[in-house]
Backbone as CSV, one residue per row, in Angstrom:
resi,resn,N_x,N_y,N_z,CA_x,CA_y,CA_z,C_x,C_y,C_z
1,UNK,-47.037,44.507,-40.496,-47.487,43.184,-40.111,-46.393,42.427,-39.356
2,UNK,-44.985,42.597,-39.585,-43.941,41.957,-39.078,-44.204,42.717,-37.449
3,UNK,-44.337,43.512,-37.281,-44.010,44.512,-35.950,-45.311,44.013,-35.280
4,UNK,-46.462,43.689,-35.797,-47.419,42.539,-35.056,-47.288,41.641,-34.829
5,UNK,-46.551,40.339,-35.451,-46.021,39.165,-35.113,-44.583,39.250,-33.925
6,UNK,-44.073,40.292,-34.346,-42.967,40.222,-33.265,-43.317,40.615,-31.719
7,UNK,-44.095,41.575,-31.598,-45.055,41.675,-30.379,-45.614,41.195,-29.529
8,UNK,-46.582,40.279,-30.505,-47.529,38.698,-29.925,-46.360,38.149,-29.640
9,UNK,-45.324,37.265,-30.486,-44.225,36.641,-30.019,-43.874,37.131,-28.746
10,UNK,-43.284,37.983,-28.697,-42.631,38.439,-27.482,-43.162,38.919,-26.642
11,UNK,-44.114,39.169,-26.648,-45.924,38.867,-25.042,-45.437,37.031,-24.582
12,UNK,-45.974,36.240,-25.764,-45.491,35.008,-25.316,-44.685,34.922,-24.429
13,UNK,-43.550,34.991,-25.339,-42.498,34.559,-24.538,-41.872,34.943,-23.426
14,UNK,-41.935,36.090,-22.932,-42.055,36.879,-21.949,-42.684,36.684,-20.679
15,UNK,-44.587,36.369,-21.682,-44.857,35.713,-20.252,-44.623,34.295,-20.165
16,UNK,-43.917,33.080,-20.559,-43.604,32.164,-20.873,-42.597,31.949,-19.541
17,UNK,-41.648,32.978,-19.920,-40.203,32.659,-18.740,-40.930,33.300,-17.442
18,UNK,-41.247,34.142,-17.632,-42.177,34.367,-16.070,-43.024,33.630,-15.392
19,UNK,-43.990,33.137,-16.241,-44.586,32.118,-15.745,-43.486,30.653,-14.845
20,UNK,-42.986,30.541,-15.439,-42.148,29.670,-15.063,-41.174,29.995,-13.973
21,UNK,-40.667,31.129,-14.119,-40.122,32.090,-13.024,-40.296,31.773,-11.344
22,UNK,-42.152,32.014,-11.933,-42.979,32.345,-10.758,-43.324,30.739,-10.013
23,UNK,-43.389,29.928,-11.161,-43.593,28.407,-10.544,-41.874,28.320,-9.814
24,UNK,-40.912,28.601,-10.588,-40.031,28.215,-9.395,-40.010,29.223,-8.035
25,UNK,-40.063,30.125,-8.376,-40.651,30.703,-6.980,-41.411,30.387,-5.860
26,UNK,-42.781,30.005,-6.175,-43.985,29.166,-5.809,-42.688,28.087,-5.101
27,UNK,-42.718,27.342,-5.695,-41.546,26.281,-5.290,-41.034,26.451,-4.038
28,UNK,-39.717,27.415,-4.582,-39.287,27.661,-3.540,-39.269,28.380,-2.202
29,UNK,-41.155,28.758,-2.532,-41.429,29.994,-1.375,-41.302,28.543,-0.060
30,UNK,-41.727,27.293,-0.391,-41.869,26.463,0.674,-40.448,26.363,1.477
31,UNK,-39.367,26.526,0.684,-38.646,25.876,1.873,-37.986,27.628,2.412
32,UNK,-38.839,28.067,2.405,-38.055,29.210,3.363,-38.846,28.999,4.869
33,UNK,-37.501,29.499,5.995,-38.071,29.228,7.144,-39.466,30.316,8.063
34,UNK,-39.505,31.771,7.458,-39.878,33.137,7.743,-41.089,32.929,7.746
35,UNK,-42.408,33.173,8.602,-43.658,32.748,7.920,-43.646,33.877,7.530
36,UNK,-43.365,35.194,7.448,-43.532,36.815,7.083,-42.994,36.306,5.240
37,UNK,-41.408,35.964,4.882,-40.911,35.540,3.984,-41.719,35.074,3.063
38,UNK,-42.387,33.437,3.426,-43.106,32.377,2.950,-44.459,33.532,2.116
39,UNK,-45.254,33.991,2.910,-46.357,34.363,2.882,-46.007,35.957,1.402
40,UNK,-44.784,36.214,2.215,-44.203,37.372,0.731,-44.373,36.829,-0.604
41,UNK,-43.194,35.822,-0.054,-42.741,35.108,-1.422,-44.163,34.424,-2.407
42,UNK,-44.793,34.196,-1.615,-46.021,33.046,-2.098,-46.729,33.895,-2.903
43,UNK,-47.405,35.080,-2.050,-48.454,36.154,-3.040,-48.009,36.572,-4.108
44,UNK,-46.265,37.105,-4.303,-45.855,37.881,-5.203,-45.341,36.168,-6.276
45,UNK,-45.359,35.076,-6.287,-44.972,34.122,-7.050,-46.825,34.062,-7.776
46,UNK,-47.642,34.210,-6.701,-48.859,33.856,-7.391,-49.565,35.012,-8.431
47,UNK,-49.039,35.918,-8.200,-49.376,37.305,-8.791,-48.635,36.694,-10.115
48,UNK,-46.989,36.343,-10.406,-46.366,36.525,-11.226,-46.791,35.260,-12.049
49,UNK,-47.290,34.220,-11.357,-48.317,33.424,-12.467,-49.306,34.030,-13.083
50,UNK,-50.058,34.637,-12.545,-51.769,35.152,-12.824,-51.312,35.633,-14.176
51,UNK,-50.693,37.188,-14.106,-50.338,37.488,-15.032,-49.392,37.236,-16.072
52,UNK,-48.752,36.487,-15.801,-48.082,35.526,-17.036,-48.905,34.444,-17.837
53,UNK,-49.622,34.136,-16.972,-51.300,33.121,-17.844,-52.117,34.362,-18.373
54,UNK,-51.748,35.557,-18.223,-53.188,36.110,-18.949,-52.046,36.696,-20.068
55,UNK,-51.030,36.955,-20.322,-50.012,37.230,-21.556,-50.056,35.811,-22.644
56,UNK,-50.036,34.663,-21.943,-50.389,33.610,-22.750,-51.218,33.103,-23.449
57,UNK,-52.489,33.992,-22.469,-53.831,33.996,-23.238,-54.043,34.850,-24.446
58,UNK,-53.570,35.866,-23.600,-54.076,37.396,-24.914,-53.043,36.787,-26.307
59,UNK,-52.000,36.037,-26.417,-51.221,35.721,-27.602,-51.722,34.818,-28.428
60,UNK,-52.165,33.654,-27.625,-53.033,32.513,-28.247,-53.808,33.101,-28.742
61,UNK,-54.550,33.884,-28.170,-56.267,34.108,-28.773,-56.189,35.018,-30.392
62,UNK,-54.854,35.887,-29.715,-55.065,36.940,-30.943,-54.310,36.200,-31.864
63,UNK,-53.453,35.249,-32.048,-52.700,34.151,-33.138,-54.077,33.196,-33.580
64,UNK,-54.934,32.857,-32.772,-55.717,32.026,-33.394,-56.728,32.784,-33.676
65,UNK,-57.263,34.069,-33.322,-58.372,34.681,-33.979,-58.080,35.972,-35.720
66,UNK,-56.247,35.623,-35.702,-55.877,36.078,-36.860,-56.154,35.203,-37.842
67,UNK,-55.361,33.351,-37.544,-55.857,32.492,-38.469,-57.640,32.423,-38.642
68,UNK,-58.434,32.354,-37.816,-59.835,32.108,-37.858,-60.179,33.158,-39.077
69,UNK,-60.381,34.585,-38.136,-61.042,35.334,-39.105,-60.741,35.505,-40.768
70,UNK,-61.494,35.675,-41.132,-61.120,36.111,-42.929,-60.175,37.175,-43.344
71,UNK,-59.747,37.617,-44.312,-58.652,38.657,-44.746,-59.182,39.998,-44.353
72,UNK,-59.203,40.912,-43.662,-59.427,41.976,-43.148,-60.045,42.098,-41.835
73,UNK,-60.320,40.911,-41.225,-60.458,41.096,-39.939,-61.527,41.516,-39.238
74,UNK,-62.593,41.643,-40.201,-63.253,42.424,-39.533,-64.726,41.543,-38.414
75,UNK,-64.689,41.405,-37.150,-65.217,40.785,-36.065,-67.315,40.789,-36.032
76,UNK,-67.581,41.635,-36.465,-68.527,42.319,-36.684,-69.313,41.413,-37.638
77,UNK,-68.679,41.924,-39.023,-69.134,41.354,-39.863,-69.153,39.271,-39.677
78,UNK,-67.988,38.859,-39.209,-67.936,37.445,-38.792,-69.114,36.949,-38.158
79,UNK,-69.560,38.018,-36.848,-70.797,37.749,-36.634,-71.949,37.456,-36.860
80,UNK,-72.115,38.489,-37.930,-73.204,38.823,-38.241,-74.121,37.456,-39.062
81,UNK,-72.430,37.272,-40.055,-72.885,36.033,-40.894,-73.307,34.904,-40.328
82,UNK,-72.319,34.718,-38.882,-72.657,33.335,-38.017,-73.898,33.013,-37.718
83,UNK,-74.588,34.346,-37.352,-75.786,34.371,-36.204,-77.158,34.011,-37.886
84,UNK,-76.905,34.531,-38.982,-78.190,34.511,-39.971,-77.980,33.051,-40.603
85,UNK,-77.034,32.242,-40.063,-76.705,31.036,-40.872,-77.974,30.102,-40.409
């Protein structure tokens, strides 16, 4: 269970500094003079957001769908109960 929490953590955070990475990148793709440069810099800053928002996602979801669900986890059964309520 520790080697699951340290994982999610460090997905976070990982994509956390990248994300941020990539915004200063983004940033600074503007003041370059190259339109070849600019247009580099820009796609590969926007790429390195995309996927740093979807590492942020997959951590949230699976941290808050650990607290949600009940003790064993099981998704299925969560359903099942929701939908006959």
């Amino acid at each position: 269970m520790i080697f699951w929490w340290f994982k999610i953590i460090a997905i976070g955070l990982f994509s956390l500094f990248f994300l941020v990475y990539g915004i200063e990148t983004l940033i600074g793709a503007y003041s370059l003079k190259s339109p070849m440069d600019f247009v580099m810099f820009f796609f590969s800053a926007s790429f390195m957001i995309l996927v740093s928002g979807v590492g942020l996602i997959f951590s949230f979801f699976r941290i808050y769908n650990h607290f949600k669900l009940p003790e064993g986890g099981d998704t299925e059964k969560t359903d099942e109960a929701e939908f006959h309520r």
